[in-house]
C-alpha positions in Angstrom: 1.6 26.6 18.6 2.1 29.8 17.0 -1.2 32.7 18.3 -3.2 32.4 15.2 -4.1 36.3 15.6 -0.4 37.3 15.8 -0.4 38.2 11.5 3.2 39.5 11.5 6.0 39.9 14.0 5.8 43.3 15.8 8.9 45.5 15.0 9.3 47.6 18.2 7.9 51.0 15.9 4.3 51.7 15.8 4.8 54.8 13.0 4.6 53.2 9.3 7.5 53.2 6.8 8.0 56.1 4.3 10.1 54.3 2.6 7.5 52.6 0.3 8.8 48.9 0.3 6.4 46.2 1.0 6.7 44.5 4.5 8.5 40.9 4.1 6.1 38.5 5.6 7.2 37.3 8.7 8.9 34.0 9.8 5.9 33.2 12.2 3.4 33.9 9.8 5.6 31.8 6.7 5.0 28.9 9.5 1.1 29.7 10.0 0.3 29.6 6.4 2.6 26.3 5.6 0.7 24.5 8.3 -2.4 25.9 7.1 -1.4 24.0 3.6 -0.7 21.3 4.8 -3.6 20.7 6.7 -6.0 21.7 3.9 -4.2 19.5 1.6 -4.3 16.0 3.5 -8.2 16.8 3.8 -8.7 17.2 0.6 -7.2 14.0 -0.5 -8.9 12.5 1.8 -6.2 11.3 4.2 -7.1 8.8 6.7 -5.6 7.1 9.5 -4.1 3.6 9.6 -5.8 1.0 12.1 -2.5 -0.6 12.8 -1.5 -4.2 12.0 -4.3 -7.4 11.2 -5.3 -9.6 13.0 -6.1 -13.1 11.8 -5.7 -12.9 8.0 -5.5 -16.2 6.0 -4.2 -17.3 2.5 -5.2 -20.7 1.3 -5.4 -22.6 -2.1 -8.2 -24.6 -3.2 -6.0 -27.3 -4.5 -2.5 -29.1 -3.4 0.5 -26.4 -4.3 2.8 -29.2 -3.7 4.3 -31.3 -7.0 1.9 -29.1 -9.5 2.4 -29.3 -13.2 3.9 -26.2 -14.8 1.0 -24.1 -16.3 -1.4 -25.0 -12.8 -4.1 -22.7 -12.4 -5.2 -22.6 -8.7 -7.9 -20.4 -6.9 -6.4 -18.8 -3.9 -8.6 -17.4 -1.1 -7.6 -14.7 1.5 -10.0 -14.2 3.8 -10.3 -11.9 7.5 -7.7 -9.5 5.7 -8.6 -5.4 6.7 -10.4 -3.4 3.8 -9.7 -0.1 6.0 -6.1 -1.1 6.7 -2.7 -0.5 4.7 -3.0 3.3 3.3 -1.0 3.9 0.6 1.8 6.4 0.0 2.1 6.9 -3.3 -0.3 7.0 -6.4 -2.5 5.8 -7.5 -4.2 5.2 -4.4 -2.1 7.9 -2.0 -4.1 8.0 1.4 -6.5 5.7 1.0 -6.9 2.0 1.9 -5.0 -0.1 -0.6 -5.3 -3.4 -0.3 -2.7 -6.1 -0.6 -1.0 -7.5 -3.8 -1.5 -11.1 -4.3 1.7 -12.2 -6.1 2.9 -15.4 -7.5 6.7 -15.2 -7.1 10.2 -16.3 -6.6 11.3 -15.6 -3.1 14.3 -15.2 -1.3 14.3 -15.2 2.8 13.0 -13.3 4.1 10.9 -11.6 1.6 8.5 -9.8 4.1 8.6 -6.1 4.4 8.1 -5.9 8.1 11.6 -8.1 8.1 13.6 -5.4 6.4 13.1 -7.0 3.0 13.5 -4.7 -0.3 11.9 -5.7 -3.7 14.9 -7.5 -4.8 13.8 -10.7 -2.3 10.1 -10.8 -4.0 10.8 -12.0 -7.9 7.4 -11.3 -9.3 6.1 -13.8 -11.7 2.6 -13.2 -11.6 0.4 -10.3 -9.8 -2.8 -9.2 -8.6 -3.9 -6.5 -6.6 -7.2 -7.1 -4.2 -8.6 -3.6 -3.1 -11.1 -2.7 -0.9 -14.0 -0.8 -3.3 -14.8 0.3 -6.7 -13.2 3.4 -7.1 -9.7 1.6 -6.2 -10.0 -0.8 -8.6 -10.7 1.3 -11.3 -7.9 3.8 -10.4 -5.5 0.6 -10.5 -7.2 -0.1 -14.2 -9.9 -2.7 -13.5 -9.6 -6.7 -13.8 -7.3 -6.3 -17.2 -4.9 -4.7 -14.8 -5.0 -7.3 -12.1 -6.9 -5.5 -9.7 -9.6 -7.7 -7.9 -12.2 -6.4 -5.4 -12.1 -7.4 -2.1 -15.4 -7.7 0.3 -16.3 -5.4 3.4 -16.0 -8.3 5.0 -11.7 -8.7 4.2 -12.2 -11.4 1.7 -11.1 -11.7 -1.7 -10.4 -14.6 -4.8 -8.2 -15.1 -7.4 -7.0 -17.5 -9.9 -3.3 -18.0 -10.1 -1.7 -19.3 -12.8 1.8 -21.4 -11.4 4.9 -20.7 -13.9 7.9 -22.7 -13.4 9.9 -19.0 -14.6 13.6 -19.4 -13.7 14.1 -19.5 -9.9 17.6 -19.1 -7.6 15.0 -18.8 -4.4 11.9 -20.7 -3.9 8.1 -20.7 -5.4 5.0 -19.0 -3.4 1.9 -17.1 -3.5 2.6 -13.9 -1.4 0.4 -11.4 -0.1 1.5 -7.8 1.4 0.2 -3.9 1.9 -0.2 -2.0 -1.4 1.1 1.5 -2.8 3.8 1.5 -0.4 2.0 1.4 2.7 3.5 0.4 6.0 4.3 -3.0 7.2 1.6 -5.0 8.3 3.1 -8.8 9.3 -0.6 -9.9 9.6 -1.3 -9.6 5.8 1.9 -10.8 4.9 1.2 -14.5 4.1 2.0 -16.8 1.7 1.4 -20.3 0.4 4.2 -21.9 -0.7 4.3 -24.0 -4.4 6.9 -27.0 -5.8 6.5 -28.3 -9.1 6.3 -31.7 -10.2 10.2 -33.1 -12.1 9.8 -32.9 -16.0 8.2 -36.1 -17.0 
């Protein structure tokens, strides 16, 4: 680490310049004052550390997901998942916890992030976005915007509505990290749904 009292590099001449041009700041102190920065700036949005992967995190339905009718609505529970976990990278909740998405959706294998899996696997039909206190939710834009709280204690609910949308994959109710946060293959669960033939 650069000597924080070492201001500018030393020159080899102790007599000033009568020339009357400004110094150029140094290389070591350009590196000082960019770490300085960068430092002040992840503390004033608050950055915080990841605690790593969950643990134990569950995603059920209330009601069979097998042979629904189009047009379904089923309540879908997760429950142990981490409200401190899953920091986000990008707005709107950039360094904070940010929850999971709760997405009903057509999938293509494998569709979980921490498998190498890009967007294009994860067709969304319907989504929600559980997050961990008030001030995310109402960043995300509140209930009308799909956001839904989730409790201190990991838990969260949500009424799903099951489309039969056009499909080339397979139906399910996926959960993952938020705002671009990093894998975490113990929030990544899903329940998977099959409609009933057309009468």
């Amino acid at each position: 680490m650069d000597n924080p009292t070492a201001a500018t590099e030393q020159t080899g001449s102790t007599r000033p310049s009568n020339t009357g041009a400004h110094r150029r700041p140094s290389r070591r102190w350009a590196a000082s004052s960019m770490a300085a920065l960068t430092v002040a700036t992840l503390v004033a949005v608050g950055c915080v550390a990841d605690p790593g992967p969950t643990a134990g995190a569950t995603l059920t339905a209330a009601t069979s997901t097998v042979g629904v009718v189009d047009g379904s609505v089923v309540r879908v529970s997760g429950r142990g998942y981490n409200p401190a976990a899953n920091i986000g990278t990008r707005p709107p909740l950039f360094a904070q916890p940010a929850g999971v998405y709760v997405i009903f959706a057509c999938v293509s294998d494998p569709w979980r992030p921490s498998q190498g899996a890009t967007g294009s696997s994860r067709q969304v039909i319907q989504q929600f976005w559980a997050v961990p206190g008030q001030a995310q939710f109402d960043a995300i834009g509140g209930a009308a915007a799909g956001a839904v709280l989730m409790g201190a204690d990991g838990s969260f609910d949500v009424d799903v509505t099951l489309t039969a949308a056009p499909c080339t994959g397979r139906y399910a109710v996926i959960t993952y990290p938020g705002s671009g946060a990093a894998a975490n293959p113990g929030e990544e669960n899903e329940i998977p749904v099959t409609f009933a033939a057309p009468a």
